[in-house]
LOVOGU-558830 format. One record per residue (C-alpha): residue number from 1; residue in three letters; x, z, y. Coordinates in pm, 1 decimal, always signed. Layout:
rec num: NUM	residu: ala	x: X	z: Z	y: Y;
...
// end
This chain:
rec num: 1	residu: unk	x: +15317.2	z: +35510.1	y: +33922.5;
rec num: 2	residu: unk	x: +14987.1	z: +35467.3	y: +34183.0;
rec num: 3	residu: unk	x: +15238.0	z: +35155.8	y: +34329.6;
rec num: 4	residu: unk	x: +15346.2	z: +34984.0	y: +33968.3;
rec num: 5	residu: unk	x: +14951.0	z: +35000.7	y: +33868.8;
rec num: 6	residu: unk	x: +14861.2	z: +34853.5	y: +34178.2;
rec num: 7	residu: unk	x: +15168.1	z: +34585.3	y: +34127.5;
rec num: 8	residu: unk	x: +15026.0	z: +34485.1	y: +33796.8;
rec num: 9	residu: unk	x: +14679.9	z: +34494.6	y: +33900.6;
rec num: 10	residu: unk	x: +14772.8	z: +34280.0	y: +34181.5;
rec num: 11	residu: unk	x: +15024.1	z: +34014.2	y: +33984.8;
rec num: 12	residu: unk	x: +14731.7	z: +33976.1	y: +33746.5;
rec num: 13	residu: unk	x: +14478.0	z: +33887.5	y: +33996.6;
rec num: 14	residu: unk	x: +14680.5	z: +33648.2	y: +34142.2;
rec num: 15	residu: unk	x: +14772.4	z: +33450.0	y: +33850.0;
rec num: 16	residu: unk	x: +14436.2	z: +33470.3	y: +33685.1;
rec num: 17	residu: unk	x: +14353.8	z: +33278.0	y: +34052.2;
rec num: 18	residu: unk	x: +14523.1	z: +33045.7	y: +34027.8;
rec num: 19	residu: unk	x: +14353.2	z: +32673.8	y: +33908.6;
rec num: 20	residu: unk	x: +14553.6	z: +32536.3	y: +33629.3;
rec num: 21	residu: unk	x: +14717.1	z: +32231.4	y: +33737.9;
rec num: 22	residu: unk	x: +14522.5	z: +31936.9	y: +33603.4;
rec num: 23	residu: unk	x: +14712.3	z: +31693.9	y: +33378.3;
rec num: 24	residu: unk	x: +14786.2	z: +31378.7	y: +33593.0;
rec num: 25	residu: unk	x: +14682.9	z: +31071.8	y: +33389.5;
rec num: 26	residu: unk	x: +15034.1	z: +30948.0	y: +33259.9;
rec num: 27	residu: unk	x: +15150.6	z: +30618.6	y: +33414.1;
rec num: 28	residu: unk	x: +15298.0	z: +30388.0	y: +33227.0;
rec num: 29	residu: unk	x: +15626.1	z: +30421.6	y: +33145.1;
rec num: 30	residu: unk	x: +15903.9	z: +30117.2	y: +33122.4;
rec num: 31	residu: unk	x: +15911.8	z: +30106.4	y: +32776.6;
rec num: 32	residu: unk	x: +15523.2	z: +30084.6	y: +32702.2;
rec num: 33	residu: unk	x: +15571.6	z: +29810.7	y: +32911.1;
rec num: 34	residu: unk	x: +15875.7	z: +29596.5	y: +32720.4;
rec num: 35	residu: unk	x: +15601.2	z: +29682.0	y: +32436.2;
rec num: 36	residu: unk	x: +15344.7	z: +29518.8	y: +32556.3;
rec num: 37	residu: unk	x: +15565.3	z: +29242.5	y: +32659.6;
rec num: 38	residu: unk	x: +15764.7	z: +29207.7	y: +32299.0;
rec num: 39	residu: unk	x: +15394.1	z: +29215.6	y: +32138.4;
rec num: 40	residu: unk	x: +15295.7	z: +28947.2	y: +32401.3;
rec num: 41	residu: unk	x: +15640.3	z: +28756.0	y: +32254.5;
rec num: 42	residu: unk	x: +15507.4	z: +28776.5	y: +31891.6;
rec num: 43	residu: unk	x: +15140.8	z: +28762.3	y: +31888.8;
rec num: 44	residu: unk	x: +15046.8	z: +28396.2	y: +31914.1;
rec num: 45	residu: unk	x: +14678.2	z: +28492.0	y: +31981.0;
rec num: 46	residu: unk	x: +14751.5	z: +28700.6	y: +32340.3;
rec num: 47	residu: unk	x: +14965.0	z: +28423.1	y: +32456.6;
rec num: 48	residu: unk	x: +14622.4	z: +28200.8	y: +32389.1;
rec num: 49	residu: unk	x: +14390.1	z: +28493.6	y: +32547.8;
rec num: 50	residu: unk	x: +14603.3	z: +28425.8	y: +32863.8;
rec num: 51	residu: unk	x: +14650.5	z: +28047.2	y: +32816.9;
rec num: 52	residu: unk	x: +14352.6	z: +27902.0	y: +32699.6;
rec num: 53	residu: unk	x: +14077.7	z: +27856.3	y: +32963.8;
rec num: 54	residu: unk	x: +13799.9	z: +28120.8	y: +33067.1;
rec num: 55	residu: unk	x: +14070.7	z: +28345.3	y: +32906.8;
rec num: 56	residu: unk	x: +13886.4	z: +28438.5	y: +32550.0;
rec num: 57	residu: unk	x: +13996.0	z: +28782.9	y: +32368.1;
rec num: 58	residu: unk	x: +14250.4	z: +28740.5	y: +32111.8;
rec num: 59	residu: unk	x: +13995.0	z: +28869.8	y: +31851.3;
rec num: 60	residu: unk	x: +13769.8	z: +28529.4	y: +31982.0;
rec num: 61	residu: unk	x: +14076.4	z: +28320.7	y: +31905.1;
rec num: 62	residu: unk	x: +14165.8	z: +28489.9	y: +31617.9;
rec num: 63	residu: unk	x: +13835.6	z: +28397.0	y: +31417.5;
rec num: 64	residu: unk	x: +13806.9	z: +28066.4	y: +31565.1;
rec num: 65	residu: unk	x: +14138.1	z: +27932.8	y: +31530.9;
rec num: 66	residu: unk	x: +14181.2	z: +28045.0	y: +31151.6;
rec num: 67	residu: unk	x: +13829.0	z: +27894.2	y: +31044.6;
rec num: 68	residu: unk	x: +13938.2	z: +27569.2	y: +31164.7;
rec num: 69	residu: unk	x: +14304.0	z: +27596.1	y: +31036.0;
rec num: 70	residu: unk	x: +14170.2	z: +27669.7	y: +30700.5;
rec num: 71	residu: unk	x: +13910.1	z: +27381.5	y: +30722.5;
rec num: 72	residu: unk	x: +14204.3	z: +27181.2	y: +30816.7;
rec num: 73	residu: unk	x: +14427.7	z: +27298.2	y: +30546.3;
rec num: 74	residu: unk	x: +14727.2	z: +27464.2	y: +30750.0;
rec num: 75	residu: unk	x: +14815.6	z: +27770.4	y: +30627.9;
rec num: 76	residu: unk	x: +14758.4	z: +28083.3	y: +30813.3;
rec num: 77	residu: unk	x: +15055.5	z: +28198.5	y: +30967.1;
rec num: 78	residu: unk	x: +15199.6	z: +28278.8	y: +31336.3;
rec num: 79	residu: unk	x: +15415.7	z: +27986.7	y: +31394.0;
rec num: 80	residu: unk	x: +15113.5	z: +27735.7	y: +31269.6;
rec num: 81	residu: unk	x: +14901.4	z: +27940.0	y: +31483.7;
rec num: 82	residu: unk	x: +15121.8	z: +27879.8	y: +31796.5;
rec num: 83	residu: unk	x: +15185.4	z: +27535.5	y: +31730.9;
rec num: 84	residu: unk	x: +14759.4	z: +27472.1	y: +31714.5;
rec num: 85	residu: unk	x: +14752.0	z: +27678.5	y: +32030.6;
rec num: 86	residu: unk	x: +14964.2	z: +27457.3	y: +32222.5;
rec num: 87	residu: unk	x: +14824.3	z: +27143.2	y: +32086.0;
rec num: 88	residu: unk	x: +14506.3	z: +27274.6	y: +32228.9;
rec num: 89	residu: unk	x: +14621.9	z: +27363.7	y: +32553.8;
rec num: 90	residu: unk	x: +14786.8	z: +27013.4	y: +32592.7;
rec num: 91	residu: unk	x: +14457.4	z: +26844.5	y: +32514.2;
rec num: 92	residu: unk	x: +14254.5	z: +27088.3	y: +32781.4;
rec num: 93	residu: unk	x: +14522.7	z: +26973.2	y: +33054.1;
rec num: 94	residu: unk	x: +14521.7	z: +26596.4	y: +32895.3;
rec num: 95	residu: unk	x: +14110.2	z: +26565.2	y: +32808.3;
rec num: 96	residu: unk	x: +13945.8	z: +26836.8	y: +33019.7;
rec num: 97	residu: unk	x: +13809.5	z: +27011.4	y: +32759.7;
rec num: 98	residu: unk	x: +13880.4	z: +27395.5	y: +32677.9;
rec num: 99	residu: unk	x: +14042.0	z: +27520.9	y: +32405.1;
rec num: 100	residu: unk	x: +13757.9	z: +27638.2	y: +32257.9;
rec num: 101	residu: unk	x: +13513.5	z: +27383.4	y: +32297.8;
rec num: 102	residu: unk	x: +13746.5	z: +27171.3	y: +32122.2;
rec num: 103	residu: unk	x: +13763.3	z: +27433.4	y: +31831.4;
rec num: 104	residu: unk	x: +13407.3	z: +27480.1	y: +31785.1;
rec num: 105	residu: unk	x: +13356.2	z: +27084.0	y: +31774.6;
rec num: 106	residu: unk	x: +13596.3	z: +27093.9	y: +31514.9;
rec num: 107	residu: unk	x: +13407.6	z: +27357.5	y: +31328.9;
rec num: 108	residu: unk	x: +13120.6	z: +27050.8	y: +31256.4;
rec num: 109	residu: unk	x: +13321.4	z: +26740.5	y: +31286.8;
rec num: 110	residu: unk	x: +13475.2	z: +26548.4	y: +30958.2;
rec num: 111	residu: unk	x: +13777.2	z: +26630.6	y: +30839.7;
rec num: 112	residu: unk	x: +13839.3	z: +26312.6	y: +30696.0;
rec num: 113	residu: unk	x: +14217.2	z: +26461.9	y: +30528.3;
rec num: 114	residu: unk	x: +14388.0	z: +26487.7	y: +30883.2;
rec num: 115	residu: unk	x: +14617.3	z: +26745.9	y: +30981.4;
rec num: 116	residu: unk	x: +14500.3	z: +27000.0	y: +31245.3;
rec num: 117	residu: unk	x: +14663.1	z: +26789.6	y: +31534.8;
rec num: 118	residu: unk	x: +14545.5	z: +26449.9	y: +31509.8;
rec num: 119	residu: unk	x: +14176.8	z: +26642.8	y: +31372.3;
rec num: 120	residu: unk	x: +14226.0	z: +26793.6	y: +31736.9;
rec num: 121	residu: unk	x: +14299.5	z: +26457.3	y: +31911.4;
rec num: 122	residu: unk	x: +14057.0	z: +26276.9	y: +31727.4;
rec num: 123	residu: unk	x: +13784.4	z: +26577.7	y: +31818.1;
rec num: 124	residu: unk	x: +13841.1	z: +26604.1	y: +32177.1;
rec num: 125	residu: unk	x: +13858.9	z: +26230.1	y: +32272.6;
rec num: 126	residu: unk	x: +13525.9	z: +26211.4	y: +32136.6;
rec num: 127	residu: unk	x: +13428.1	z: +26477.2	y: +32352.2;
rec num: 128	residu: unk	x: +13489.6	z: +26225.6	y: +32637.6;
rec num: 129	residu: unk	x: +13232.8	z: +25952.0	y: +32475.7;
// end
């Protein structure tokens, strides 16, 4: 009896001991990963967050872009979204002017009944003058 007390006594000092083994932060698995990247695939405004120049937040772009879509009178959907974005990008690589300089100027400049693209065109090569 002495021996099975001194067992117990001696299994329960031992595991109250022992350090509970922390919980390793998780790493990311494959599939979080194919997330991001399928969410990457579909959301026009973090393909512009890693596009556009100085590398806004979407949130930025977001705001921006659908002010001066609206002024413009596109409607606001993904694919016009993505279509704006790469007219954008084209003029930064064509004009030298970011993406978002060229939407704020925009934001002030006559509308004048154009559609977003030649607005764009019209905007940035004045930036140059």
């Amino acid at each position: 009896m002495r021996r099975l007390l001194l067992f117990f006594i001696l299994a329960l000092s031992i595991g109250c001991s022992r350090e509970e083994k922390k919980a390793e932060p998780a790493q990311p698995s494959a599939v979080a990963g194919i997330a991001r990247m399928g969410a990457l695939a579909t959301d026009p405004f973090a393909q512009m967050a890693l596009t556009f120049e100085g590398n806004p937040s979407p949130d930025e772009i977001h705001v921006r872009l659908d002010e001066v879509l609206t002024r413009y009178g596109a409607e606001l959907n993904n694919p016009n979204r993505s279509l704006a974005g790469k007219t954008l990008t084209a003029l930064r690589k064509e004009l030298g002017h970011s993406e978002m300089s060229i939407l704020e100027k925009m934001l002030t400049a006559e509308t004048n009944g154009e559609t977003f693209d030649d607005a764009a065109r019209r905007v940035a090569t004045s930036m140059n003058n």
